[in-house]
C-alpha positions in Angstrom: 14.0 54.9 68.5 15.0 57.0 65.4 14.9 55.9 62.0 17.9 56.3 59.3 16.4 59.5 58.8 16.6 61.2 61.5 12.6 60.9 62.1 11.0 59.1 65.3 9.9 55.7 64.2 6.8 54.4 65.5 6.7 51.8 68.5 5.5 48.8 67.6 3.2 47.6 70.2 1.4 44.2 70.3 -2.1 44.0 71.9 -3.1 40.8 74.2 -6.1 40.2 74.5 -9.7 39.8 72.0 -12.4 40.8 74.1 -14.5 44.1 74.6 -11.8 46.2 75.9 -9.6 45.2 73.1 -12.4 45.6 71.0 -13.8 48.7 71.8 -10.9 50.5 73.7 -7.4 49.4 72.6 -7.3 48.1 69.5 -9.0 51.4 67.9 -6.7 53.8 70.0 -3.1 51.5 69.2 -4.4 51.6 65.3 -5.1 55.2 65.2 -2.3 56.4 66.8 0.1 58.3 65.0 3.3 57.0 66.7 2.5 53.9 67.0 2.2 50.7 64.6 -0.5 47.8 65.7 2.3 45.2 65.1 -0.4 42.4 66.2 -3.2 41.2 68.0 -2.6 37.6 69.9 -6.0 35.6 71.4 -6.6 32.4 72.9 -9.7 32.3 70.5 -8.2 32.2 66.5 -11.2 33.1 65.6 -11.3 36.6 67.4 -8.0 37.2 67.1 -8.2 36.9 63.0 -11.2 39.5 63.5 -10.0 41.5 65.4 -6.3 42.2 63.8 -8.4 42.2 59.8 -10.5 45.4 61.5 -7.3 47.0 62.2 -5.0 45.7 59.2 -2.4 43.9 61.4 -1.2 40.2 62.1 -3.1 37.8 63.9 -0.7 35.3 66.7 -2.4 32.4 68.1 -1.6 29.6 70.4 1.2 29.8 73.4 3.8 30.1 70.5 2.0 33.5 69.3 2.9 35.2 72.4 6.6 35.2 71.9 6.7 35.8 68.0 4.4 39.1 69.1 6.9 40.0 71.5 9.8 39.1 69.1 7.4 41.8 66.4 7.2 44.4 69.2 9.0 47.2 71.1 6.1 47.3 73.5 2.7 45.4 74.6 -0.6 46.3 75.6 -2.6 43.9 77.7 -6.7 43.1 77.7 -6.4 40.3 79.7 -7.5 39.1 83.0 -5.5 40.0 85.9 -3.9 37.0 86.3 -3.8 35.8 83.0 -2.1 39.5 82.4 0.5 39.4 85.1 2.5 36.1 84.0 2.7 36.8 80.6 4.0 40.6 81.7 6.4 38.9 83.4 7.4 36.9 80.0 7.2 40.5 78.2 9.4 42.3 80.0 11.7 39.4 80.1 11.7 39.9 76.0 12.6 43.1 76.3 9.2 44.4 76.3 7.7 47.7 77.6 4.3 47.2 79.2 1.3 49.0 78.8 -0.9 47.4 81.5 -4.4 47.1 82.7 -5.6 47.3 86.1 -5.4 45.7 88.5 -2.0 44.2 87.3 -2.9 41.1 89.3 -5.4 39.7 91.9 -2.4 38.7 94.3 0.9 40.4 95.8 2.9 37.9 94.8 1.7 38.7 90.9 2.0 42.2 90.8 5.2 41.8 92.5 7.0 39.5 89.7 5.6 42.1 87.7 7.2 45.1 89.1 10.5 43.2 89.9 10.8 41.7 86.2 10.2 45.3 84.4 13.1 46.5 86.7 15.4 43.8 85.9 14.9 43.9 82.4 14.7 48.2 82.8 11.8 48.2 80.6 9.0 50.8 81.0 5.6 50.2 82.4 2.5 51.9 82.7 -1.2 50.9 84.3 -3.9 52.0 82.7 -6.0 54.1 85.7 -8.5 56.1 83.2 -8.7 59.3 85.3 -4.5 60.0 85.6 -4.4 59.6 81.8 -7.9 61.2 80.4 -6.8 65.0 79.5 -9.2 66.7 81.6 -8.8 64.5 84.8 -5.0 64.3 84.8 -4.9 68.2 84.4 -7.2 68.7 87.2 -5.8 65.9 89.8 -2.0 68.1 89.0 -3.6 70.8 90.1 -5.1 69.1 93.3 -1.4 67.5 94.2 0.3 71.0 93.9 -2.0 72.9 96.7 -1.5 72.3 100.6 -4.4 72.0 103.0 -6.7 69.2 102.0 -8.8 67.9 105.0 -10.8 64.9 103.3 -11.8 63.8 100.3 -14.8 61.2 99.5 -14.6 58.7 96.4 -17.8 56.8 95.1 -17.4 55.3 92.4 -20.6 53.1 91.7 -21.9 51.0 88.4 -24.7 49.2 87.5 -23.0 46.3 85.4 -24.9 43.5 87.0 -28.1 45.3 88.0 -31.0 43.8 87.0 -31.7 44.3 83.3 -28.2 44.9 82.6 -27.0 43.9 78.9 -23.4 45.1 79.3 -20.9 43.1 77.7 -18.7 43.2 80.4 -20.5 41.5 82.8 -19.7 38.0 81.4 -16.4 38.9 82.7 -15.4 35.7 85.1 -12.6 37.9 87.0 -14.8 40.7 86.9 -17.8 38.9 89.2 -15.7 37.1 91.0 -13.5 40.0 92.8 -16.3 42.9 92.2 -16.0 46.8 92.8 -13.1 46.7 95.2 -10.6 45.3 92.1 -12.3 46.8 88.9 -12.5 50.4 89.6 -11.2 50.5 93.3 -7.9 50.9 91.6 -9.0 54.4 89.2 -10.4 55.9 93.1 -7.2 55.2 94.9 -5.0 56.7 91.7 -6.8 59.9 91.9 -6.6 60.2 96.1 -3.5 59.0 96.5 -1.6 61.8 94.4 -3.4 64.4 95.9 -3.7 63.5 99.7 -0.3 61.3 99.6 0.4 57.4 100.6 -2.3 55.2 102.5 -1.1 54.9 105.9 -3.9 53.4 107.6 -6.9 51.3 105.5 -10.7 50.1 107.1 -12.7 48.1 105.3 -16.7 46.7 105.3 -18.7 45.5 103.0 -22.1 46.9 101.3 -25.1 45.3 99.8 -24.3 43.0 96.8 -20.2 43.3 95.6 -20.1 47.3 97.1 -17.4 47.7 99.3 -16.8 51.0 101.8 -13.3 52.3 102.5 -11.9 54.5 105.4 -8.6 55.7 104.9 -5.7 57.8 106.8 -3.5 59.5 104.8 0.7 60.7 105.1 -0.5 63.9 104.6 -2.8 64.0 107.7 -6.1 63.9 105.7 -8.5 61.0 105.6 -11.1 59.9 103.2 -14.0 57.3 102.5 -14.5 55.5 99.4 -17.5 53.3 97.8 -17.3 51.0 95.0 -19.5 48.6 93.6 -20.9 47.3 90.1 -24.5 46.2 91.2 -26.4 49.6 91.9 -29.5 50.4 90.3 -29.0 52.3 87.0 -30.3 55.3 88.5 -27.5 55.4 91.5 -24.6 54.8 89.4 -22.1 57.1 88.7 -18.8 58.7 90.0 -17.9 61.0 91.8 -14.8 62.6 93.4 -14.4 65.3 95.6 -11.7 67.1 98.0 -12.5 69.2 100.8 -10.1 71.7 101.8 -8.7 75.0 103.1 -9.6 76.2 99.2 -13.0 74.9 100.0 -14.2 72.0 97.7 -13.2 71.1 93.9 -15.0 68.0 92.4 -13.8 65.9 89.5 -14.7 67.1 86.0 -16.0 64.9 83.0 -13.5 63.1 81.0 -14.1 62.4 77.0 -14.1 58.4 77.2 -12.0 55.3 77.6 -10.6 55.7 74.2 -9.0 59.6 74.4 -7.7 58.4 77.9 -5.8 55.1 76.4 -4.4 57.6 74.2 -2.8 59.3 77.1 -1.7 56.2 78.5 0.6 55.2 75.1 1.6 58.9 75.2 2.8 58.6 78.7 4.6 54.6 78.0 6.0 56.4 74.7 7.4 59.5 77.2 9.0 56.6 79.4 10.5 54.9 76.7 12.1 57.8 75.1 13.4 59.5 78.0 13.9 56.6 80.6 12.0 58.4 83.8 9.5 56.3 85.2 6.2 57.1 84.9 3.9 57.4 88.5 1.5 54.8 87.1 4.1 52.3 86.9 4.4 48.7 87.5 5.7 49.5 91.2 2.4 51.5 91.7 0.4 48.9 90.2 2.2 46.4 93.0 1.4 49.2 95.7 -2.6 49.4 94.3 -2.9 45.3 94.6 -0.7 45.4 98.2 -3.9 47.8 99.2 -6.7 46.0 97.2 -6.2 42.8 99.3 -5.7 44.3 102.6 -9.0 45.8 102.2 -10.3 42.7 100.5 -9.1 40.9 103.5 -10.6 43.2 106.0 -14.2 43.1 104.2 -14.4 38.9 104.2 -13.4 39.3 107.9 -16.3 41.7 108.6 
């Protein structure tokens, strides 16, 4: 969008959601950014959400009403939201007219993520889901690199936290979603959005179920290659951690670091502004968001069963 003078305007985006990834993630990326303006925060709690938009010096929308006067404020809208609290009113955005800037999953249920993906096509709005390793600088640069070489024989994924260990204070364990659907939905998704690129489309998914919420994944890929992933929030402080590594005729190349949640939400409004602008979807997109939930349950489904 270009202003009278020539110049590229900022996108207004609107931010849903008050909690500790609004807090500590999205709010201080979206008000920082150069390109974009913070055109409001909306909550279910008035209270947070008047916090939370005075930090940042932008409006505060309450109430079911709030949502659509945010949407009416906004070119595009971020979500920190549960799942499926986050995949209806999506739905409702994109319906505005909306671009979405998403968190993972997009919803719980295929159903969800499919309104999702089928009402940001109708309304030809832009999406992107936020998996922190395709958007972090050093990640995304090294997964490109990964997708463009031939030869990959298997790759293993562990991606392993300690948020309800004993003695954890995190604030992110008194997420309800969170406990309820474990490992498999909150950082299954960043595992399969780094293997998926690089070793192509799931054509064949096992899985079982660990001790406490960690699940373990077999999978066949299109391109011949297999690999095994482990996720899971309740490991002792001193097994946590992730790791990420493809095995290959170029021998083996594991993940590098990545600079925070912050930098990498950066990315993500860089890649939603990118859409926007030039109308090419982006790979993270609401129909990949659909395709990560379609795989999240089978494997859900498969663990109960075991």
């Amino acid at each position: 969008m270009d202003s009278p003078a020539g110049t590229t305007a900022p996108l207004r985006i609107g931010l849903l959601g008050t909690g500790p990834w609004a807090r500590n993630t999205q709010a201080p990326a979206l008000a920082a950014h150069p390109g974009v303006e913070l055109s409001g925060v909306w909550g279910r709690r008035a209270e947070a959400a008047d916090a939370l938009a005075a930090a940042h010096g932008t409006r505060a929308y309450t109430c079911d009403e709030g949502v659509d006067a945010l949407l009416e404020a906004s070119d595009a809208v971020a979500f920190a939201l549960p799942p499926d609290v986050q995949a209806p009113l999506a739905v409702r955005a994109a319906e505005a007219g909306c671009h979405l800037l998403m968190d993972k999953p997009v919803a719980t249920t295929v159903e969800g993520a499919r309104a999702v993906a089928g009402a940001a096509e109708k309304a030809g709005v832009a999406s992107v889901v936020f998996c922190t390793l395709r958007f972090a600088p050093e990640t995304s640069a090294w997964i490109a690199e990964q997708a463009a070489v031939d030869g990959w024989f298997t790759a293993r994924a562990q991606w392993l936290g300690s948020l309800y260990a004993a003695g954890s204070s995190s604030e992110y364990a008194d997420s309800p979603w969170r406990r309820e659907k474990g490992g498999l939905w909150d950082v299954g998704p960043h595992a399969l959005s780094v293997l998926i690129p690089v070793l192509g489309d799931v054509r064949h998914l096992t899985a079982a179920r660990g001790p406490a919420d960690t699940t373990h994944l077999i999978l066949r890929h299109t391109s011949g290659a297999s690999s095994t992933v482990t996720l899971g929030l309740s490991a002792p402080p001193g097994a946590a951690g992730v790791e990420i590594e493809f095995r290959g005729e170029r021998g083996t190349v594991s993940v590098p670091g990545w600079d925070g949640a912050e930098t990498a939400f950066r990315g993500a409004v860089d890649a939603l502004a990118e859409a926007v602008r030039t109308g090419v979807p982006h790979p993270c997109d609401a129909r990949f968001g659909l395709h990560l939930t379609e795989l999240l349950v089978a494997a859900e489904t498969q663990a109960q069963a075991d």
